[in-house]
Structures are given as structure tokens and as C-alpha cells.
C-alpha beads as a LAMMPS data file, in Angstrom:
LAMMPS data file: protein, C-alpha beads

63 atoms
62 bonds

1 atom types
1 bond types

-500.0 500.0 xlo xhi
-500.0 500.0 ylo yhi
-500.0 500.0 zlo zhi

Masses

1 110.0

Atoms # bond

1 1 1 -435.758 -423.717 -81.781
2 1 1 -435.137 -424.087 -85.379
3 1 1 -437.363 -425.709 -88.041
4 1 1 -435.037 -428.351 -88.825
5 1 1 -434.486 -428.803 -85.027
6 1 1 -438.311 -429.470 -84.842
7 1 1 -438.709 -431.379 -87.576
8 1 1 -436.555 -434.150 -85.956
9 1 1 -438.434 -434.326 -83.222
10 1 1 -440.865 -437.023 -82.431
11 1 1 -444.912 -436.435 -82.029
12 1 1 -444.925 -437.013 -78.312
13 1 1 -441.498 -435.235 -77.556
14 1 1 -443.152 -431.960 -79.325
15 1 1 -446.428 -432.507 -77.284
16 1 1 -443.685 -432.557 -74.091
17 1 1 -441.674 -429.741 -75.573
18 1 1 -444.759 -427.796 -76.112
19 1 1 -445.901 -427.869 -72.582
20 1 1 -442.285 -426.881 -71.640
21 1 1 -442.173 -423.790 -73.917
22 1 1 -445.932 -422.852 -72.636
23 1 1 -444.268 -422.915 -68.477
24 1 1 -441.343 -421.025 -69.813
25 1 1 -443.743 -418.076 -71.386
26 1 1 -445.970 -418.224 -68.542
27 1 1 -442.956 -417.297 -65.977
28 1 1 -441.162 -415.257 -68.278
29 1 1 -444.213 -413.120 -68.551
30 1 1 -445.519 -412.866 -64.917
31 1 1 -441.413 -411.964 -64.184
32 1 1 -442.154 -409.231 -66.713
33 1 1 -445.104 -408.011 -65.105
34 1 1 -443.509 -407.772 -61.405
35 1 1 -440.077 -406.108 -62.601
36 1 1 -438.679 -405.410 -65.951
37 1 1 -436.611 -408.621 -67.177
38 1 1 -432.777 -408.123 -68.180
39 1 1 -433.951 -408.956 -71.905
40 1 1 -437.637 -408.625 -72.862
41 1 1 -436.555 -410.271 -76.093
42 1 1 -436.651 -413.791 -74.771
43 1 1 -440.605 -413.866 -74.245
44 1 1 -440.399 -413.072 -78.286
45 1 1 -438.427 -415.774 -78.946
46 1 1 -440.372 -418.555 -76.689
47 1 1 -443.678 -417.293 -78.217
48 1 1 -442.614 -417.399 -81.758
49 1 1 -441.095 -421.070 -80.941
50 1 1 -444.580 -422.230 -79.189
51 1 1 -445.929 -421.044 -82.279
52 1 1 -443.703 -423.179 -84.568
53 1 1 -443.728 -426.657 -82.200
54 1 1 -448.066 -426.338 -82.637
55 1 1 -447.589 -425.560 -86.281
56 1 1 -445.509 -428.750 -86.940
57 1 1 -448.254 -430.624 -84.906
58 1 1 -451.183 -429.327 -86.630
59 1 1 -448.855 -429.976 -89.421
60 1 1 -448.380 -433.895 -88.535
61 1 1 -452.246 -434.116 -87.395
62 1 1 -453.109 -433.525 -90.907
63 1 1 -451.426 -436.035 -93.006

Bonds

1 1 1 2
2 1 2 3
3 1 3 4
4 1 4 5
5 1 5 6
6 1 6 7
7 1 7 8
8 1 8 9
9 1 9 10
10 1 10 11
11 1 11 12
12 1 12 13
13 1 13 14
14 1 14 15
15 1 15 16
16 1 16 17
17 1 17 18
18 1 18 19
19 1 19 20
20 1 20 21
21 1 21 22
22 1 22 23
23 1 23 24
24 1 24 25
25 1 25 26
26 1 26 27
27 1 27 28
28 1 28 29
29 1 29 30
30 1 30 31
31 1 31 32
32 1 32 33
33 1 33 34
34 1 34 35
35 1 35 36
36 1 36 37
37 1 37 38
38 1 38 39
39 1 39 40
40 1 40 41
41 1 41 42
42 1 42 43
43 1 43 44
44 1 44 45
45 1 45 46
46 1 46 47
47 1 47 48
48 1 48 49
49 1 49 50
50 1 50 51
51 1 51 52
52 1 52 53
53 1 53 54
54 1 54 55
55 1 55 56
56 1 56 57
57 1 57 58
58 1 58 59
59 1 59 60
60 1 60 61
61 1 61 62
62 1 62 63
């Protein structure tokens, strides 16, 4: 997800977007463990999105 994506977002559909992203990295990296996945890129890209849906709502918590 984009920034500007995110920043659209509401408080409570990040919270539910954040629990998505955290299921999505959990499987993607217990698939990685059993057998390589096609592209090991993707677990990357989910983390580094978790990371910017809990900075917006640290972000938000704050003001």
C-alpha cells in the first residue's frame, strides 16, 4: 500500500487492515519456511506495508 492510499483510510479500517497484513506475513513466511515461495519479494513488501499502516496509527494516536 501506498502512503496516500493509507492516509485515506479510516482509524478502525487500518486497525482491520493491520490484522490482515499481520495473517498475510504470518502465511507467507511459514510457506517460506516449508518450500521456497515463487517470489520471496512479497514477504518484503507486506512487512514494509505493516510497518507503514502502525506508523500512520501511532501517527493518529498522537494528535
Amino acid at each position: 500500500m501506498k502512503q496516500s492510499e493509507i492516509k485515506d483510510l479510516s482509524a478502525a479500517e487500518l486497525q482491520s487492515k493491520l490484522g490482515e497484513l499481520q495473517k498475510t506475513y504470518a502465511d507467507l513466511k511459514s510457506a517460506h519456511a516449508i518450500s521456497p515461495i515463487e517470489n520471496p519479494l512479497q514477504i518484503r513488501t507486506v512487512r514494509r506495508s505493516i510497518a507503514r499502516v502502525a506508523t500512520e496509527l501511532t501517527k493518529r494516536e498522537l494528535q
